[in-house]
mmCIF file of the N, C-alpha and C atoms, coordinates in Angstrom:
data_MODEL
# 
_entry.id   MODEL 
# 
loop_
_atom_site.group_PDB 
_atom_site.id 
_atom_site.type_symbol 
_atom_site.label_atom_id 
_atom_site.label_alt_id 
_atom_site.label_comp_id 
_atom_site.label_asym_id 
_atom_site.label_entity_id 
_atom_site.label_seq_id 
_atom_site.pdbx_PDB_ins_code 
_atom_site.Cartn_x 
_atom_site.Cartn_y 
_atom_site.Cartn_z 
_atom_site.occupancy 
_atom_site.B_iso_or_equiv 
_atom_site.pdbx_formal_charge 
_atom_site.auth_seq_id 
_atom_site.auth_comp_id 
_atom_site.auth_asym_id 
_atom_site.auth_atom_id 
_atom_site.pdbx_PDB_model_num 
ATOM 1   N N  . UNK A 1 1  ? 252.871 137.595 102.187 1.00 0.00 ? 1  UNK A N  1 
ATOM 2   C CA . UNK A 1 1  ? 251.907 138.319 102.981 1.00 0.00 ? 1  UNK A CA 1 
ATOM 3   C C  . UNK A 1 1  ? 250.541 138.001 102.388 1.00 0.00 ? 1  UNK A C  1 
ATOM 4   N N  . UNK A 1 2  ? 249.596 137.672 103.055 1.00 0.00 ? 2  UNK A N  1 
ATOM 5   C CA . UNK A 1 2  ? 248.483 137.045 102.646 1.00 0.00 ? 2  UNK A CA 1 
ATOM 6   C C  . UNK A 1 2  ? 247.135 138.100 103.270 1.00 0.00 ? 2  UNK A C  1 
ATOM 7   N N  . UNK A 1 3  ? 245.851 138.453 102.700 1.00 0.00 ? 3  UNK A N  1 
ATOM 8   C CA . UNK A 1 3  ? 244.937 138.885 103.264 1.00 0.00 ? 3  UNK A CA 1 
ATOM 9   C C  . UNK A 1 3  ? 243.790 138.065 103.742 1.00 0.00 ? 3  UNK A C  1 
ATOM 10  N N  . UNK A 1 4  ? 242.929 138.266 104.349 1.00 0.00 ? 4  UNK A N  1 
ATOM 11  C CA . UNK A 1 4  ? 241.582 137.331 104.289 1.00 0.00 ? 4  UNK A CA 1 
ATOM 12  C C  . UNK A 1 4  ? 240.252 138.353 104.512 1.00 0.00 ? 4  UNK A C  1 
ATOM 13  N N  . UNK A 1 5  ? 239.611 137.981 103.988 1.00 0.00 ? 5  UNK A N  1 
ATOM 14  C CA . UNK A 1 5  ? 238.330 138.608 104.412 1.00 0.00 ? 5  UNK A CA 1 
ATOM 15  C C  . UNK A 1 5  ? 236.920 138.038 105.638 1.00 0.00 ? 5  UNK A C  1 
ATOM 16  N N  . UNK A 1 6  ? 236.925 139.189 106.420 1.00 0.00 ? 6  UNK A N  1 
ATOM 17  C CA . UNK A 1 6  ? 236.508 138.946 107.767 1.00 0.00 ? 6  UNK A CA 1 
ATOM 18  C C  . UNK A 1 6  ? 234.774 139.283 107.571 1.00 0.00 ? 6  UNK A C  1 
ATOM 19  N N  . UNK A 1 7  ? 234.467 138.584 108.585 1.00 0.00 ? 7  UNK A N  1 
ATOM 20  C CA . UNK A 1 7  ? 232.862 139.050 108.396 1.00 0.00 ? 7  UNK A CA 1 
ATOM 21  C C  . UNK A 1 7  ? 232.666 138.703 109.995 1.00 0.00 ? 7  UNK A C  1 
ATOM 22  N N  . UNK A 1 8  ? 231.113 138.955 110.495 1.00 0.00 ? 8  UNK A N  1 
ATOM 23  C CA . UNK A 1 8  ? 230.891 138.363 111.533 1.00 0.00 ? 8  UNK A CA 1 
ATOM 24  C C  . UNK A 1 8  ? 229.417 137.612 111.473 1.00 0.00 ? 8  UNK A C  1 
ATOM 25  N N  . UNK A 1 9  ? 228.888 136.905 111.616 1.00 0.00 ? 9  UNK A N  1 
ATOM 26  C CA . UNK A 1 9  ? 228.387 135.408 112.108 1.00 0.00 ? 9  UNK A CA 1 
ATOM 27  C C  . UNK A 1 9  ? 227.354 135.509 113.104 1.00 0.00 ? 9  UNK A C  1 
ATOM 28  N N  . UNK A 1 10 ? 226.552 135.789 114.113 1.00 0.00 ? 10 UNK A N  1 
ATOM 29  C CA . UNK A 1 10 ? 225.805 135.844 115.249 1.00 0.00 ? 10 UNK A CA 1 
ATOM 30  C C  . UNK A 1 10 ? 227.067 136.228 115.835 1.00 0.00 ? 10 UNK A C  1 
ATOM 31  N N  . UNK A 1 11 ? 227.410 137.336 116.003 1.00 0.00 ? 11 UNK A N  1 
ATOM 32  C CA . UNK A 1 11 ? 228.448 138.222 117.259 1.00 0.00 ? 11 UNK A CA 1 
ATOM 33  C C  . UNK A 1 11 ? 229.860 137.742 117.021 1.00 0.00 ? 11 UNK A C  1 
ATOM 34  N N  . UNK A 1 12 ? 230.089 136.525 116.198 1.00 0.00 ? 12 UNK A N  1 
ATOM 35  C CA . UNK A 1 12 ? 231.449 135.661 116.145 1.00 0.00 ? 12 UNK A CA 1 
ATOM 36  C C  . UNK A 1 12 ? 232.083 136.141 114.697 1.00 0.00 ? 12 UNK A C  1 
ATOM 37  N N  . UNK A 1 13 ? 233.426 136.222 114.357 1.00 0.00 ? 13 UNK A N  1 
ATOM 38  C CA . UNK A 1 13 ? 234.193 136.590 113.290 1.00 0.00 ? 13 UNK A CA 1 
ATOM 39  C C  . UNK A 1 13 ? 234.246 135.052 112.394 1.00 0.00 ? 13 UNK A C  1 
ATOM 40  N N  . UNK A 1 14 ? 233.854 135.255 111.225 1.00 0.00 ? 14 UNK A N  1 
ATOM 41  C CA . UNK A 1 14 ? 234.141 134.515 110.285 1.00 0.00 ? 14 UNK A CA 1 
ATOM 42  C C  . UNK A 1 14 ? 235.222 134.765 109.192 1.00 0.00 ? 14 UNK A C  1 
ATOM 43  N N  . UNK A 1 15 ? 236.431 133.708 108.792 1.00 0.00 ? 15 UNK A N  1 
ATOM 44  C CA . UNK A 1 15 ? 237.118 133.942 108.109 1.00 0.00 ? 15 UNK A CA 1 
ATOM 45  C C  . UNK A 1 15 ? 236.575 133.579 106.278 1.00 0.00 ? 15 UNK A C  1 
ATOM 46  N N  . UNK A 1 16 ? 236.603 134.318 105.638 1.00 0.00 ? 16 UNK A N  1 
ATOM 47  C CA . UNK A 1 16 ? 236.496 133.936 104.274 1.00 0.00 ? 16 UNK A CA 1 
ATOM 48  C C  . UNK A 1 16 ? 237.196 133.680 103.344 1.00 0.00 ? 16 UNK A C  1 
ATOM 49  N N  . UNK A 1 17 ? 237.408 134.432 102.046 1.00 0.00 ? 17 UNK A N  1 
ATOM 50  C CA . UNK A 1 17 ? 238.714 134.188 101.090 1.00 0.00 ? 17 UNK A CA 1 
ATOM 51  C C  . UNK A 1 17 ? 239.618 134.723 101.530 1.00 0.00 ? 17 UNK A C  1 
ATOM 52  N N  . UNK A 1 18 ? 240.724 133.702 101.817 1.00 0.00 ? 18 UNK A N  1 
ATOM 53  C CA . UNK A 1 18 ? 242.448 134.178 101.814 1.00 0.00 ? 18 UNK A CA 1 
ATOM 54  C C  . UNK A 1 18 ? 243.268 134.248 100.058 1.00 0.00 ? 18 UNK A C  1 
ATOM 55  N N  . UNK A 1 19 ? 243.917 135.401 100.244 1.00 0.00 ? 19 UNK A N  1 
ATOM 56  C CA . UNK A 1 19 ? 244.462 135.723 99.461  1.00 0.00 ? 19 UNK A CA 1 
ATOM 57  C C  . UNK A 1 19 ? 245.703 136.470 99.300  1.00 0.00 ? 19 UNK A C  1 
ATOM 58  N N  . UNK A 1 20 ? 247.152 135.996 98.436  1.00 0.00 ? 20 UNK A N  1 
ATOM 59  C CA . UNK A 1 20 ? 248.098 136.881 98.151  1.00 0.00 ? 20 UNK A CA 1 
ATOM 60  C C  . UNK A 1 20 ? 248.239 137.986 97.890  1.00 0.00 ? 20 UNK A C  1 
ATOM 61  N N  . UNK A 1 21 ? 249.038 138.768 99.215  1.00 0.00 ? 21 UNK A N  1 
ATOM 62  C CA . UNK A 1 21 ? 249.316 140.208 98.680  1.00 0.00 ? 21 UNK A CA 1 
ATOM 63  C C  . UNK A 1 21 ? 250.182 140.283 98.043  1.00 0.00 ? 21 UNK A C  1 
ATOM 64  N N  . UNK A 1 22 ? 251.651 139.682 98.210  1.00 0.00 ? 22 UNK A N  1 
ATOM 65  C CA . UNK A 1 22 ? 252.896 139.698 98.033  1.00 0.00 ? 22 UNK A CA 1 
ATOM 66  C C  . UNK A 1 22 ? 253.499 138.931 98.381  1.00 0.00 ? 22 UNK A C  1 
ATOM 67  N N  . UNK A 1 23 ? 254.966 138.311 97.846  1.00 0.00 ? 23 UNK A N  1 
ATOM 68  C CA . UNK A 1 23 ? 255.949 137.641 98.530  1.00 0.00 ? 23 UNK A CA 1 
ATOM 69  C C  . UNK A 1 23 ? 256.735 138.629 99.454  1.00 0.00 ? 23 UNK A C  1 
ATOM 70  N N  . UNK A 1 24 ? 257.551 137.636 100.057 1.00 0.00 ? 24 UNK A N  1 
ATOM 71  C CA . UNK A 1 24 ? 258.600 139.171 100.893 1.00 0.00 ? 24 UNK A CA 1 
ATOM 72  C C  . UNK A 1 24 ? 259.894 137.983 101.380 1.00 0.00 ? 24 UNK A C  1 
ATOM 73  N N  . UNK A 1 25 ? 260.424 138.477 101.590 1.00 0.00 ? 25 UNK A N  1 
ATOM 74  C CA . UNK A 1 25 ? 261.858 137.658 102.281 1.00 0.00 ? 25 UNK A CA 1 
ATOM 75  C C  . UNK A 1 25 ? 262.219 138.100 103.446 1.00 0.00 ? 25 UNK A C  1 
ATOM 76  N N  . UNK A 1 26 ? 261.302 138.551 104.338 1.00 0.00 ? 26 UNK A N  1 
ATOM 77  C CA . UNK A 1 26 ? 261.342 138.931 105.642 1.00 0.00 ? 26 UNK A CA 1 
ATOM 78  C C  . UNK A 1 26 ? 262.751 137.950 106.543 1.00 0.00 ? 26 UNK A C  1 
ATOM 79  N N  . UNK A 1 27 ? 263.164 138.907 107.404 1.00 0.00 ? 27 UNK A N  1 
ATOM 80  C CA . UNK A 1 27 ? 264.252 138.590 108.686 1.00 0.00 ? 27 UNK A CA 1 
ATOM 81  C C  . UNK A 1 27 ? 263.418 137.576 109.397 1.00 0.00 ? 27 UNK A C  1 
ATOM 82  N N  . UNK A 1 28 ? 263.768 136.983 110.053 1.00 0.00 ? 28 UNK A N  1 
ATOM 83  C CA . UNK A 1 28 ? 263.751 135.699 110.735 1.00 0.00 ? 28 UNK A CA 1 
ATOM 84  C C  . UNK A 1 28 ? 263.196 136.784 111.913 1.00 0.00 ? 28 UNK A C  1 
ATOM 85  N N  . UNK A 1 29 ? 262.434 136.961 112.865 1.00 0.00 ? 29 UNK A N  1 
ATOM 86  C CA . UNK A 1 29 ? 262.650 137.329 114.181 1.00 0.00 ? 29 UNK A CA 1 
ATOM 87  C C  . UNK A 1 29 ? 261.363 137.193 115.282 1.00 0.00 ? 29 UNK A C  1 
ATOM 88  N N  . UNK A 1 30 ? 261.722 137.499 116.495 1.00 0.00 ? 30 UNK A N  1 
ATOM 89  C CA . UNK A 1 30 ? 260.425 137.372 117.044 1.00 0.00 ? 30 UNK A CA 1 
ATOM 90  C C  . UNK A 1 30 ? 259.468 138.301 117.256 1.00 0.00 ? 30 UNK A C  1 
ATOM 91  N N  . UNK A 1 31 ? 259.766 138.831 117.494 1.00 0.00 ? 31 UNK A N  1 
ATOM 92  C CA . UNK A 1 31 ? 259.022 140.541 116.865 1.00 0.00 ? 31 UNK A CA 1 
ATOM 93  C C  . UNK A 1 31 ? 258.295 140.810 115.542 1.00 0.00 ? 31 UNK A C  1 
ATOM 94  N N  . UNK A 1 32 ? 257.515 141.621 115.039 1.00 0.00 ? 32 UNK A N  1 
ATOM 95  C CA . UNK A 1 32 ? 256.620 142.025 114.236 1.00 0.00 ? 32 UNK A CA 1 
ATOM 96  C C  . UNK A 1 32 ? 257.759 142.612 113.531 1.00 0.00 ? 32 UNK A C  1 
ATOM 97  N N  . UNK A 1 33 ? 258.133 142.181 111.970 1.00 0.00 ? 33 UNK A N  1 
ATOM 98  C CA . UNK A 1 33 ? 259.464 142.879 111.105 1.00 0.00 ? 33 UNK A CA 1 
ATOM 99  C C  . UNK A 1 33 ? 258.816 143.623 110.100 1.00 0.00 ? 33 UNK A C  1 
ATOM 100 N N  . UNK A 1 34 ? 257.253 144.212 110.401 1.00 0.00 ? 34 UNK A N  1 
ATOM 101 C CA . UNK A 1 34 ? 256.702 144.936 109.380 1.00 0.00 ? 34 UNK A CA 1 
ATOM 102 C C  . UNK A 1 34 ? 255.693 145.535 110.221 1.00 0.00 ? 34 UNK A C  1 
ATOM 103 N N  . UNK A 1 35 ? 255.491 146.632 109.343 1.00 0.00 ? 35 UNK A N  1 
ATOM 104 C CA . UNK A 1 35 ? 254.308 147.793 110.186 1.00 0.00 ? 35 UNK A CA 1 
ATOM 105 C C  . UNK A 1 35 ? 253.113 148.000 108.977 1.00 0.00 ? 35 UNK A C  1 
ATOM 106 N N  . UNK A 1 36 ? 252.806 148.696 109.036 1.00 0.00 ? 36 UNK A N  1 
ATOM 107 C CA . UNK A 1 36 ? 251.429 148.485 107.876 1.00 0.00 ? 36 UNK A CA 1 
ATOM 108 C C  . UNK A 1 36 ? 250.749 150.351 108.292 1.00 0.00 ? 36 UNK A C  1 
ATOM 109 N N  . UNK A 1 37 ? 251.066 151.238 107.431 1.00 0.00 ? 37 UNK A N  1 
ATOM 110 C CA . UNK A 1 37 ? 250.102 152.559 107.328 1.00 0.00 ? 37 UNK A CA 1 
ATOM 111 C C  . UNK A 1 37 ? 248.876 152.000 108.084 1.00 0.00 ? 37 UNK A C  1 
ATOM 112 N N  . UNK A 1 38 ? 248.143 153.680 108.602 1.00 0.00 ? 38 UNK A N  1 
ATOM 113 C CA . UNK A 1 38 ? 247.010 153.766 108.941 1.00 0.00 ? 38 UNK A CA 1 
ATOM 114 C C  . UNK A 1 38 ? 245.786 153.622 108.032 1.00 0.00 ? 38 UNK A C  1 
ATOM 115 N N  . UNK A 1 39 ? 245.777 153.793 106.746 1.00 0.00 ? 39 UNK A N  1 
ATOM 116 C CA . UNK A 1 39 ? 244.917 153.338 105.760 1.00 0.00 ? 39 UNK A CA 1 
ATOM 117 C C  . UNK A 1 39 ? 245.293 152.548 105.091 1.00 0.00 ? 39 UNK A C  1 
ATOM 118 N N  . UNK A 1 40 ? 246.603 151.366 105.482 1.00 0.00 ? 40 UNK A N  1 
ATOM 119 C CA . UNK A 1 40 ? 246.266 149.411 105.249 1.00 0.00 ? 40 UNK A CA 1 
ATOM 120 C C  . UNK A 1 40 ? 246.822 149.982 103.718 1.00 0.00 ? 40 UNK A C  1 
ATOM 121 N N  . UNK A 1 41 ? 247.465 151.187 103.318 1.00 0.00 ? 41 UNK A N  1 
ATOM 122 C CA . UNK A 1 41 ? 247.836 150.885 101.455 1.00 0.00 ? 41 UNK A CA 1 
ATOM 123 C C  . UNK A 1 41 ? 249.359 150.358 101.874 1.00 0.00 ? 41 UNK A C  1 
ATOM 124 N N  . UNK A 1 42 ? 250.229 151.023 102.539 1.00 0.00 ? 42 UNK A N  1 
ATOM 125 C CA . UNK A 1 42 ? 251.240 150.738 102.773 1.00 0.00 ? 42 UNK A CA 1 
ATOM 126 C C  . UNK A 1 42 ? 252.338 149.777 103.805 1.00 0.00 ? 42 UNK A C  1 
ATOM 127 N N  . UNK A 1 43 ? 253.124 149.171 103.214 1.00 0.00 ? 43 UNK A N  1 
ATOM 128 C CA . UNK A 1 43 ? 253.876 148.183 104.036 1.00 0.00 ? 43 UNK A CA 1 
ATOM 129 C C  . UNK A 1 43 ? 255.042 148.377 104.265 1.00 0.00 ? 43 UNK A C  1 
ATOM 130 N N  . UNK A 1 44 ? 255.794 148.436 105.592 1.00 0.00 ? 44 UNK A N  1 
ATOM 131 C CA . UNK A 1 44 ? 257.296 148.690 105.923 1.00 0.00 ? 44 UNK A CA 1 
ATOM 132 C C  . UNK A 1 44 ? 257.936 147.359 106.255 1.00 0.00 ? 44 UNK A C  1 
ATOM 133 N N  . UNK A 1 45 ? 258.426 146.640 105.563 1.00 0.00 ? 45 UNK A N  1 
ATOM 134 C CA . UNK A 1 45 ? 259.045 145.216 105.879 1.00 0.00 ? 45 UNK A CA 1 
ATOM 135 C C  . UNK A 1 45 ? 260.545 144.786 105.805 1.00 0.00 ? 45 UNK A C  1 
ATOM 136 N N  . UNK A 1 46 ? 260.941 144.386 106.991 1.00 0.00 ? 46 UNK A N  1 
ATOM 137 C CA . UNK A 1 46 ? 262.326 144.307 107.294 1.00 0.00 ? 46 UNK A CA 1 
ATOM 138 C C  . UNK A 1 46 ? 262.426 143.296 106.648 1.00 0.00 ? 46 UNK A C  1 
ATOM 139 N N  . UNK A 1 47 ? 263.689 143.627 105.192 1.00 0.00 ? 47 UNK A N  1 
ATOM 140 C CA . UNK A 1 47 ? 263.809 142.172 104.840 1.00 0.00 ? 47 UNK A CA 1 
ATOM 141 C C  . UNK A 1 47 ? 264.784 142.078 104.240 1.00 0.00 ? 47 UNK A C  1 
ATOM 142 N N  . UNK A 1 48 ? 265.540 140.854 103.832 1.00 0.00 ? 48 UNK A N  1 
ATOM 143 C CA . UNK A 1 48 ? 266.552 140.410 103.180 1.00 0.00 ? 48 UNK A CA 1 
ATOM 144 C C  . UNK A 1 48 ? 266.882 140.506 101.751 1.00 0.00 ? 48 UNK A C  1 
ATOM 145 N N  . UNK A 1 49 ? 267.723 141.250 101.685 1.00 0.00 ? 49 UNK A N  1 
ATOM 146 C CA . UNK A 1 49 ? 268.171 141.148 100.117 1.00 0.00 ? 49 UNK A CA 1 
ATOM 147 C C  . UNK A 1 49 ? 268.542 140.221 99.420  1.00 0.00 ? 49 UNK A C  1 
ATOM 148 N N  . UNK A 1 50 ? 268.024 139.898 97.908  1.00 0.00 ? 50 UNK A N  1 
ATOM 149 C CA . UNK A 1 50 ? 267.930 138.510 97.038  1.00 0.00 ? 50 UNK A CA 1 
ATOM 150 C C  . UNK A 1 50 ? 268.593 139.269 96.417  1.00 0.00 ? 50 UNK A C  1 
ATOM 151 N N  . UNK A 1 51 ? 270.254 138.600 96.132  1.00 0.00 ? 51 UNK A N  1 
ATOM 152 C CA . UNK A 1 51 ? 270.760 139.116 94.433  1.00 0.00 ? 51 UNK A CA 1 
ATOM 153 C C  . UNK A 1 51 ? 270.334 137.933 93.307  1.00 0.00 ? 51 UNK A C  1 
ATOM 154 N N  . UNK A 1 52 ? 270.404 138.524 92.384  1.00 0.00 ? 52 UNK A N  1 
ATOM 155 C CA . UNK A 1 52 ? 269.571 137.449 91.313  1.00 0.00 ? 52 UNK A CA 1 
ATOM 156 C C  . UNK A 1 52 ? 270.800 136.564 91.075  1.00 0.00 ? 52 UNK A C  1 
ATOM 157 N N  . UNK A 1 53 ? 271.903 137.111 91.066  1.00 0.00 ? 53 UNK A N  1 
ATOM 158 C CA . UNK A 1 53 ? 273.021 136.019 91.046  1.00 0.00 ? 53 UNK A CA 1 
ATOM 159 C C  . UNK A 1 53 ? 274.200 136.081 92.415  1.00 0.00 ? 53 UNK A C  1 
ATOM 160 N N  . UNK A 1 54 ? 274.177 134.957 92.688  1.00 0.00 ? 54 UNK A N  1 
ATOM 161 C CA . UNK A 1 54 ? 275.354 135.044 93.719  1.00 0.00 ? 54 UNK A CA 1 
ATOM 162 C C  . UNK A 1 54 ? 276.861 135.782 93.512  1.00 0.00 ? 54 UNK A C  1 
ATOM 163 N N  . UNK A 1 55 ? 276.906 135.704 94.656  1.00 0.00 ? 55 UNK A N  1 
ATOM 164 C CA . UNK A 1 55 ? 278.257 136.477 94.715  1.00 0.00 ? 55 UNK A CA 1 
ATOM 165 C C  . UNK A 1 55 ? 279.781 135.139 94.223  1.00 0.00 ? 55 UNK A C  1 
ATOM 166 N N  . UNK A 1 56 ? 280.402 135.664 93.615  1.00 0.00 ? 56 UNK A N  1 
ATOM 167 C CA . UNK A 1 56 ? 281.611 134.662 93.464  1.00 0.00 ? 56 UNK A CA 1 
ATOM 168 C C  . UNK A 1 56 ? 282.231 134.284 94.069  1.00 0.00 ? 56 UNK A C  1 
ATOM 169 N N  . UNK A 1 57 ? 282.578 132.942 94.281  1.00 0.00 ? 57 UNK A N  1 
ATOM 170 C CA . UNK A 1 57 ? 284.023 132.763 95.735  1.00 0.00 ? 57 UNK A CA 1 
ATOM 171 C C  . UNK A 1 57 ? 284.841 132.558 94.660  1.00 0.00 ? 57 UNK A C  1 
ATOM 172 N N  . UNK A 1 58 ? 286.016 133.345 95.168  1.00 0.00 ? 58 UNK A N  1 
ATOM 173 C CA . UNK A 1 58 ? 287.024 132.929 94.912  1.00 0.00 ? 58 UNK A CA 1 
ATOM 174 C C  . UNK A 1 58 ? 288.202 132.584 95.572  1.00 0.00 ? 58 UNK A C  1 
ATOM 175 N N  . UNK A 1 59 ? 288.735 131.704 95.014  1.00 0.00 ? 59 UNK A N  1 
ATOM 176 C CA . UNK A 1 59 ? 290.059 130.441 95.436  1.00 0.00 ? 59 UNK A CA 1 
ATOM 177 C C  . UNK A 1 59 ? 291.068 130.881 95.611  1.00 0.00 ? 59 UNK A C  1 
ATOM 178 N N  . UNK A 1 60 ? 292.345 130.909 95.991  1.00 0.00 ? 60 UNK A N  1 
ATOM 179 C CA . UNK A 1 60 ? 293.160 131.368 95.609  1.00 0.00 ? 60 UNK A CA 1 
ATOM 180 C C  . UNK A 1 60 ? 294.004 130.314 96.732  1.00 0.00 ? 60 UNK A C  1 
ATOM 181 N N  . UNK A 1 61 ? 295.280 129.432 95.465  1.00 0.00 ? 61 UNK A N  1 
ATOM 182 C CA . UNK A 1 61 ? 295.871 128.634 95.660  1.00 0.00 ? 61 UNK A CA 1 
ATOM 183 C C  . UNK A 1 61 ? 297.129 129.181 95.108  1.00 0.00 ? 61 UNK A C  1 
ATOM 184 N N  . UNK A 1 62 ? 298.272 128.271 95.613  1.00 0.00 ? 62 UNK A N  1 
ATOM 185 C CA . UNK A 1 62 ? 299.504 128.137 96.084  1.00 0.00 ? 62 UNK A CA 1 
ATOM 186 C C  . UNK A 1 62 ? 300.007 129.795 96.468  1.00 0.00 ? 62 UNK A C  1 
ATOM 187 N N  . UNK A 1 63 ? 299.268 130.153 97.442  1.00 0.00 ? 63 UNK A N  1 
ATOM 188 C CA . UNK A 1 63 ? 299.467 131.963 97.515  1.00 0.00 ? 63 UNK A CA 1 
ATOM 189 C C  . UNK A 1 63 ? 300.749 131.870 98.602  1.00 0.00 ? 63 UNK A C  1 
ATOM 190 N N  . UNK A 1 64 ? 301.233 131.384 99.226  1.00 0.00 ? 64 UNK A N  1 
ATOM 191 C CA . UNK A 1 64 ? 302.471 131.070 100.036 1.00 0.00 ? 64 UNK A CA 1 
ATOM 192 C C  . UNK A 1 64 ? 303.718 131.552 99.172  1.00 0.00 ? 64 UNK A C  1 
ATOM 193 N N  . UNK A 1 65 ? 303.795 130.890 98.263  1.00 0.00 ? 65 UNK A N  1 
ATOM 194 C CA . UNK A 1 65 ? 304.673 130.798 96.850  1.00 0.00 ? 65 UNK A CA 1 
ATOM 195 C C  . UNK A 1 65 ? 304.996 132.453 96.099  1.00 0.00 ? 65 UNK A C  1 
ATOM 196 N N  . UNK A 1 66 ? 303.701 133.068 96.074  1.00 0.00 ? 66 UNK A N  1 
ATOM 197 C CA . UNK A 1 66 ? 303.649 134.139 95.364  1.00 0.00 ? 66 UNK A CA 1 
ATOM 198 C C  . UNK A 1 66 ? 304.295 135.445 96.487  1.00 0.00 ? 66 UNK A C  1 
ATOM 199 N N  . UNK A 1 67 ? 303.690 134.996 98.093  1.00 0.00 ? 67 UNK A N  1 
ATOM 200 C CA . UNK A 1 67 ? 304.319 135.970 98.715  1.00 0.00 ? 67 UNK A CA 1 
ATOM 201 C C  . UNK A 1 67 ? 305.928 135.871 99.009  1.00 0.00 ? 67 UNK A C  1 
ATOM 202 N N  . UNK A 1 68 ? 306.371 134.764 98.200  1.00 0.00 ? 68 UNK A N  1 
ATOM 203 C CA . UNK A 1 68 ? 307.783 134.647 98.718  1.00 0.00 ? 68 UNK A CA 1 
ATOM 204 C C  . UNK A 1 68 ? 308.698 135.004 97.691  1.00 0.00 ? 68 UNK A C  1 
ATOM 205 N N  . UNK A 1 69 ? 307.782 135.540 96.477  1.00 0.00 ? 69 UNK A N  1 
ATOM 206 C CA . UNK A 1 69 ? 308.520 136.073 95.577  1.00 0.00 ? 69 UNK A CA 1 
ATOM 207 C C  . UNK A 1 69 ? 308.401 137.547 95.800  1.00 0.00 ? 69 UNK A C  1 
ATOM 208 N N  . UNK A 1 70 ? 307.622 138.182 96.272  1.00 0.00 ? 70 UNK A N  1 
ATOM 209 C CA . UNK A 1 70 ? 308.013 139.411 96.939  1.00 0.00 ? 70 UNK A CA 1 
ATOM 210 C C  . UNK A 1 70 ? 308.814 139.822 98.021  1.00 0.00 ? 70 UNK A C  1 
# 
């Protein structure tokens, strides 16, 4: 999420310094996946959970075998 600072020019908007608010891992969508408070402190952002480590797969071979011993 990035800010910039706005000004205006003879009647026209000028963009100035852009700058980092935050990262985010926002949902993919077409719609607006974040809302923003009426005094701009706060952010509501639909987003994806990062585990710091993946989840494990696990394998599980010759399992045919094992159910036929039950």
């Amino acid at each position: 999420m990035t800010a910039a600072e706005i000004s205006e020019r003879k009647e026209s908007p000028v963009v100035g310094k852009i700058h980092a608010l935050f990262r985010t891992h926002r949902v993919p969508s077409p719609s607006w996946p974040y809302d923003v408070s009426a005094d701009g402190n706060l952010f509501l952002i639909n987003s994806m959970l990062q585990s710091a480590v993946p989840d494990p797969i696990t394998l599980v071979v010759n399992w045919d075998a094992e159910l036929k011993k039950r």
